[in-house]
N, C-alpha and C positions, 0 to 999 in steps of 0.2 A: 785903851792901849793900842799900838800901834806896830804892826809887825815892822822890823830893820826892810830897806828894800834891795833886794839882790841885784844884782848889775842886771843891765839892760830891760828892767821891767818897769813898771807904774805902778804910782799907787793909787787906788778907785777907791772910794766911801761901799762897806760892804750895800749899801741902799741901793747904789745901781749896779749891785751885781743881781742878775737871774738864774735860779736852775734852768740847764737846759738837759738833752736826752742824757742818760745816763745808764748803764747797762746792768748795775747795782740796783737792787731791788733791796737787800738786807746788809743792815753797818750793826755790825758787834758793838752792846751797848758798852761793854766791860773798853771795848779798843776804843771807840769814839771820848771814853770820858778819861784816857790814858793821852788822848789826841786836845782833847782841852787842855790837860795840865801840862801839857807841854809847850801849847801857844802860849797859856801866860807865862810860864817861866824863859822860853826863849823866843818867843814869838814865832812868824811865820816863816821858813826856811826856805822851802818851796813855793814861787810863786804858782795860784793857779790860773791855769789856760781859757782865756775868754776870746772872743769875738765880738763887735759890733752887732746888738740886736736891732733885727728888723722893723721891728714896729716903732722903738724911740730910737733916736740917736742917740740920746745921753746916756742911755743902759745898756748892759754888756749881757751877753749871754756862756755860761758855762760851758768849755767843751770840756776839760779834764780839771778834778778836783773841787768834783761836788762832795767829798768827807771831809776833806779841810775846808769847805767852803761851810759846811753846817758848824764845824769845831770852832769856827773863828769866830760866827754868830753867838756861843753861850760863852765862849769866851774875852770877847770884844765887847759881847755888846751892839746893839742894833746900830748905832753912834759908829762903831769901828771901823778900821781900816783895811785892805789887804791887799799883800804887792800881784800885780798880774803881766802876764805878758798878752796885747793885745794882737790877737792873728786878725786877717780877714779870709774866711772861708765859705764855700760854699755846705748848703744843708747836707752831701754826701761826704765831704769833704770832715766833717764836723763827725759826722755819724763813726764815718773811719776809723777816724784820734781819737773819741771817748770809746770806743770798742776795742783797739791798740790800748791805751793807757790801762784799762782794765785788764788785760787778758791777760801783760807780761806778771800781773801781781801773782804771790803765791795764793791769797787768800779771795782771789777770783771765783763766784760758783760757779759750777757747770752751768746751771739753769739759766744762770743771769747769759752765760755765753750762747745758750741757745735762742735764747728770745733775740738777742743781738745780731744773731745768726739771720734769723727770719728775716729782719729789716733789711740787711746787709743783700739777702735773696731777693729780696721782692722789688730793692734798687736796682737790680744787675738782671729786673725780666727773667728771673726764674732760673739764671743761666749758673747751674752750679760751680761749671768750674770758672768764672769769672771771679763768683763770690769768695771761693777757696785762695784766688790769687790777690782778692783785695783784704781779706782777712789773714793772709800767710798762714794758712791750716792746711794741712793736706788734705786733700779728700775725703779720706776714713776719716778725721776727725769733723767736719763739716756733717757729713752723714750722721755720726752719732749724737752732734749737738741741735739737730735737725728733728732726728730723734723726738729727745729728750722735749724739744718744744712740747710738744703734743701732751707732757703731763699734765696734770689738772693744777689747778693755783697751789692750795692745799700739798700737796705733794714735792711743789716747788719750793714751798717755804721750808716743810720739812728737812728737803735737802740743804737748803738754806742754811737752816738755823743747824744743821750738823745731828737734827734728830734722828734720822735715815741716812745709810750708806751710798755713794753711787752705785751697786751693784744694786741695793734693792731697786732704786730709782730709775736701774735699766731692765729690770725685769716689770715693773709696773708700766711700764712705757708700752706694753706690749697687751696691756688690759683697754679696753674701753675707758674713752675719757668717765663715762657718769659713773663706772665699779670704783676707780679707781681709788677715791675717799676713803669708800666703807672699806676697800685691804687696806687701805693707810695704818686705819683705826686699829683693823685684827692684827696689824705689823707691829704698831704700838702698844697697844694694850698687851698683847703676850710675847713684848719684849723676843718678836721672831731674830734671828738673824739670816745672813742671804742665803744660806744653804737649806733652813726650814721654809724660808719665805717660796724658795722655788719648790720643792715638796709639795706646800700649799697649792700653788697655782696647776702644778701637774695633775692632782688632784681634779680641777675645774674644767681640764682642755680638753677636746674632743680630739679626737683621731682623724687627720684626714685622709687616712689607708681607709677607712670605714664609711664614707661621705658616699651617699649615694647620688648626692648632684655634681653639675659639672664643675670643676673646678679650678677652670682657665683663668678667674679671676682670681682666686686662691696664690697663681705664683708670685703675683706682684703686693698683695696684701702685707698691711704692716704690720696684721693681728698673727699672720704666721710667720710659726718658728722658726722658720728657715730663715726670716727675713733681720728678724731679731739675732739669729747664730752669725748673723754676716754683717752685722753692725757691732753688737757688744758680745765681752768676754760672758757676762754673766746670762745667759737665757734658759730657757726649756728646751725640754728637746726637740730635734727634727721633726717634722712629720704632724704636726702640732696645732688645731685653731684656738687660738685664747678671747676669741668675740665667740660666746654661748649663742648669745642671742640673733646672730647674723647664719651660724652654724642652723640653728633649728629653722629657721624663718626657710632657707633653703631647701631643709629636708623636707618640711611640710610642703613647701611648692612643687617639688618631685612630688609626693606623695598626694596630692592631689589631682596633678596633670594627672599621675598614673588611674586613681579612681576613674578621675572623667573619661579616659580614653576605655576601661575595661568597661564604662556602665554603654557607651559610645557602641564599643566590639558587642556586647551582649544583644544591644537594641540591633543589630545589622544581624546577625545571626539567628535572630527571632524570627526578624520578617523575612529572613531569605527561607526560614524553615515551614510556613505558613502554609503552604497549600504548593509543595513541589509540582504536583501533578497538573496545575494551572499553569506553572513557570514553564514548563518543558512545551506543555502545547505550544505556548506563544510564536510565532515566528517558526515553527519547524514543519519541514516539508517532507512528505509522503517518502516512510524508510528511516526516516533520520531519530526513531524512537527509540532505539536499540542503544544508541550511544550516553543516554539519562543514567544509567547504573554508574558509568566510569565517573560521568560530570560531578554528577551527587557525590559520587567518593571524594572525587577532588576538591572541593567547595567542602566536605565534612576537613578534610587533614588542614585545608589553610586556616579552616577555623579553629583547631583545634592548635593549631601553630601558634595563632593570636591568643591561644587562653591561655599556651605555655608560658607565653612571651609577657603576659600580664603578669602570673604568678608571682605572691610577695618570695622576693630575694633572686627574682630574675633579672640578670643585669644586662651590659652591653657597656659601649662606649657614648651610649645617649640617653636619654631619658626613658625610663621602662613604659613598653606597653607603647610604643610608636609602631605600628605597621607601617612598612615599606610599602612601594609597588610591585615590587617584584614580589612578594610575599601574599597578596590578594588583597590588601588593606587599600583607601583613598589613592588617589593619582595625586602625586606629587604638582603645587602649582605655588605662586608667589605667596599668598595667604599662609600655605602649610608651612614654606620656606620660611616665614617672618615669624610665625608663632614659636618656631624654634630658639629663636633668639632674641626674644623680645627683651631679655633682661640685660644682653650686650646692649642692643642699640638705645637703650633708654641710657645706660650708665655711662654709654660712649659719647652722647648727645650732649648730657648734662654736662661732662667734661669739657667738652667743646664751645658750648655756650658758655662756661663760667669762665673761662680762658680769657675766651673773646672777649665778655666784660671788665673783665681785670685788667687788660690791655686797653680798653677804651674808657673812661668816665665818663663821656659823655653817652652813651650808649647804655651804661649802668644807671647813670641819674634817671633816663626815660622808662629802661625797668623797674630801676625802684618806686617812683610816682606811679608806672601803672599796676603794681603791687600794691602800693598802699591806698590806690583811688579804688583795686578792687577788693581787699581785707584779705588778700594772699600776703600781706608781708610780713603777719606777725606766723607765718609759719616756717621759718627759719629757724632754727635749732636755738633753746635760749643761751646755750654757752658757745654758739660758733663766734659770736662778734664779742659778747662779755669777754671771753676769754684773749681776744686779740686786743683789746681796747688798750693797752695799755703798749703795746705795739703802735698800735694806728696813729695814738696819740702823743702819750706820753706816759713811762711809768707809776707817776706819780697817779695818774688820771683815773684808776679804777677806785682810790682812797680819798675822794674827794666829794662833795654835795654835790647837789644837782648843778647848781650856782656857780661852783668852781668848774663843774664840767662845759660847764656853756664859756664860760671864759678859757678855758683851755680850744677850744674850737673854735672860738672864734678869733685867737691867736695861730690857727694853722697856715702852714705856708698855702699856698694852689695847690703845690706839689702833694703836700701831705693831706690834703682837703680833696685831691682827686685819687690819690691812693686809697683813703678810707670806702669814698663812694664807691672805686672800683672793687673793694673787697666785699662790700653789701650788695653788689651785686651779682659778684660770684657767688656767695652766700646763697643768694636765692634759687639762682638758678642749678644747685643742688640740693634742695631741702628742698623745696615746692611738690607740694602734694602732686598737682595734678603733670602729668608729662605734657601735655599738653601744652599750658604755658610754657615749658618749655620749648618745643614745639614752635608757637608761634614767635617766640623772639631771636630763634632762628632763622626763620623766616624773614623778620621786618630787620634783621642787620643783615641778612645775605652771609648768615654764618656756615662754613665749609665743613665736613664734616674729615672730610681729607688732611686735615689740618692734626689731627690726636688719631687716624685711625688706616691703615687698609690690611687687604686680605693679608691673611696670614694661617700658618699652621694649626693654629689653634682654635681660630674661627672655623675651616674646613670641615677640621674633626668633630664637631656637631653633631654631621649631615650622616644620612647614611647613601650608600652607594650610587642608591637614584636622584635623590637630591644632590650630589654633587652633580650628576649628570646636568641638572635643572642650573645650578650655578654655572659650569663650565658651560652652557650654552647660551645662555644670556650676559654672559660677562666677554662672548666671543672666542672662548678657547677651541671650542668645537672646528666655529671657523677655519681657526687659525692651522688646527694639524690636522683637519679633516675627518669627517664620520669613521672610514675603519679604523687609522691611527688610533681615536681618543674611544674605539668601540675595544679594541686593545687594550688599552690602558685601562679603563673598566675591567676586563675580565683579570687586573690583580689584584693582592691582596689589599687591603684600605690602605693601609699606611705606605703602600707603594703607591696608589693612586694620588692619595694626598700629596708624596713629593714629586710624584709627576706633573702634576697639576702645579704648582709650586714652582719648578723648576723645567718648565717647556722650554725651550730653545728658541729664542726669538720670540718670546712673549713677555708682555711686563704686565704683573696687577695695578702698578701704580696708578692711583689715581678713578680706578673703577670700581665701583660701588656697586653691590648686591643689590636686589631690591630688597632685601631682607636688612637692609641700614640703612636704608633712608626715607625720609617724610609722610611720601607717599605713595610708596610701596611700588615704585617704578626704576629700573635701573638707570644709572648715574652713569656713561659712560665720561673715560678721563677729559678733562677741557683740553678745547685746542688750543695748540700751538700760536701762538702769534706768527703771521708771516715773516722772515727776514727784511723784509722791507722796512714791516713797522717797526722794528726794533732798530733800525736805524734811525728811521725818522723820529725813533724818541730822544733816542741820542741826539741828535740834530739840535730838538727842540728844547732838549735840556741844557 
């Protein structure tokens, strides 16, 4: 049978029609077979939306109306006909119209609009509010379906299939992808609903009033609550980590530094106590024996400062059991300065380096070959790409054999073939065991780290008094307002210094790196300036 053809369209043998991307993941079996009987009894009403496919000429590719496209196959017949209007578009142009045709529908899922979202992202270089203006979303809703990506397959379908609510759907969004399942299962199995289901997870969270690590990276984090109160109606409360295991992994690393640093103070306290009377001889001169009673005293109180200062539930604004300078402990130097932050610049790096391959494929193909020539490439998370795959590719592509996956890829455009690469190679260059590689593929691109990072208030607050001295002098601030001015500014309170430092008059961070964030442990000052000259002459040349 043969749909009636509606003005101004064609009509094509359904054999050279193709699915092509589709934002639909899940077609109601009960609507789909309500969608047959109604193409035989009146045939096809709506043409659907193809394009010219790239590989043949004589085949068309689907942009809108792949569920009348499957309805008209069981009920046509492979033999069958269907009316279409042919466009000629381009792959973003296409991605557009089948994410519009979708989205006006009522029975559109959120999840299917998230995944849509991402593509739509990843076209528009990450540029959100591009993607908001090419999807006609506002913002808040971009954010929330952005969200929503990040649930696990499983979870999506649920939503899908109408077995879970969006609210549960926005409060699991807020769990680790790999928990995510097994609350699925406890959501299902006892029949929770969204009021118990957040009960539950409140239950699971940690406190971050209670965090005894730093927790600058905690503001932007997706696992806290704040960040989930500012996206969806339905969350936990403020104040909140829903990653357990990101939570403890951190407090053990406090709690270690803190060991090493007290067993560190013990060993220096030992041997300064070993044989005073040999200390004092050293180096002193006829008279000067009389002054041993005060020194000894003072050398006992700073020690016994550092044992305060060690003591379990002794806090600060940095890591317990740090000795200052000014307090008798090490002299502050770039080494002491880096170890403090070592877990910024690695996390800062990675960012940076994954960016920068996502933006180039040709630069990602070279990581990933020397990934996989040196057996670092199966250390990539195994759900970071499984889970995109169907992104990268094509929806259809995670449901198919090995066989059909090779032919789905090797149907990719360049475009979508250097997207994938670039996303394996972001991949990597966050997952990769060693920092190092990291590290060196920084290096062999000439990647900037100025590009995701400079000083800021949060970085500052780290440090404690004398190691800012140690940053404002190598970054030039010193310089800049001179030893009594910035000897001033020191004698106030930290968080006055910090915004002084911050906010000097006629001084800019931009652009200058600590030695405590970069490579090799040397400061970065900012690049220069092109002369006016050249910047004409490029114009010129251009």
């Amino acid at each position: 049978m043969t749909a009636p053809q509606p003005t101004g369209t064609t009509i094509v043998p359904l054999t050279r029609i193709a699915i092509g991307y589709n934002p639909r993941r899940y077609f109601d079996s009960k609507k789909h077979d309500e969608l047959v009987a109604s193409l035989r009894l009146r045939g096809m009403l709506q043409p659907i939306l193809v394009r010219p496919s790239r590989v043949d000429g004589e085949r068309y590719t689907i942009v809108a109306g792949g569920r009348r496209y499957r309805a008209a196959l069981e009920a046509f017949g492979a033999d069958g006909q269907a009316p279409v209007i042919i466009r000629e578009m381009t792959d973003q142009e296409a991605l557009e119209a089948a994410i519009d045709e979708n989205d006006v529908r009522d029975d559109a899922s959120e999840t299917e609009q998230a995944d849509a979202a991402v593509r739509v992202l990843a076209a528009c270089q990450n540029d959100r509010a591009e993607a908001g203006r090419r999807l006609g979303w506002s913002r808040a809703k971009l954010d929330r379906r952005l969200a929503l990506a990040n649930l696990s397959d499983g979870v999506k379908l649920a939503l899908d299939e109408r077995r879970i609510k969006v609210g549960h759907a926005e409060l699991l969004a807020a769990v680790p992808a790999d928990k995510q399942d097994k609350a699925l299962e406890t959501i299902l199995g006892a029949a929770l609903d969204i009021a118990k289901t957040r009960d539950l997870l409140m239950r699971v969270t940690q406190s971050l009033a209670e965090a005894c690590f730093d927790k600058t990276d905690c503001t932007t984090c997706p696992f806290n609550s704040g960040t989930q109160r500012a996206l969806f109606e339905t969350h936990v409360d403020d104040g909140h980590c829903t990653n357990a295991a990101c939570f403890q992994l951190k407090t053990d690393a406090v709690e270690q530094a803190r060991n090493e640093e007290q067993a560190r103070s013990a060993a220096t306290d030992d041997n300064g106590d070993e044989d005073p009377d040999d200390q004092a001889d050293i180096g002193d001169e006829p008279g000067e024996a009389d002054d041993d009673d005060s020194q000894h005293a003072e050398g006992a109180q700073a020690a016994a400062a550092r044992r305060a200062a060690l003591a379990p539930g002794a806090s600060s604004g940095r890591v317990a059991g740090r000795p200052s300078a000014s307090t008798g402990g090490p002299s502050v130097t770039a080494k002491s300065i880096a170890s403090r932050t070592s877990d910024l610049r690695e996390a800062t790096w990675r960012t940076a380096v994954a960016r920068a391959l996502a933006d180039d494929a040709s630069h990602a193909q070279i990581a990933i070959l020397a990934a996989a020539l040196t057996g670092t490439l199966s250390q990539i998370k195994s759900g970071t790409l499984t889970a995109r795959a169907g992104l990268l590719v094509n929806p259809t592509f995670p449901d198919l054999g090995f066989a059909g996956k090779i032919d789905q890829i090797r149907d990719l455009s360049d475009i979508q073939a250097a997207t994938a690469l670039s996303a394996i190679g972001a991949a990597y260059a966050r997952d990769v065991q060693s920092f190092s590689h990291v590290a060196d593929l920084a290096r062999a691109f000439d990647i900037d780290i100025r590009e995701v990072w400079q000083v800021d208030r949060a970085f500052l607050e780290r440090y404690t008094k004398d190691e800012l001295k140690f940053v404002a002098r190598e970054c030039g601030l010193i310089s800049h307002l001179g030893e009594k001015a910035f000897a001033k500014l020191l004698g106030s309170k930290k968080a006055d210094l910090v915004a002084g430092m911050l906010n000097a008059a006629g001084f800019d961070w931009a652009g200058r790196l600590p030695s405590a964030m970069t490579l090799d442990g040397q400061y970065g000052a900012p690049p220069a300036a092109a002369p006016l000259a050249d910047h004409r002459a490029s114009a010129l040349a251009a």
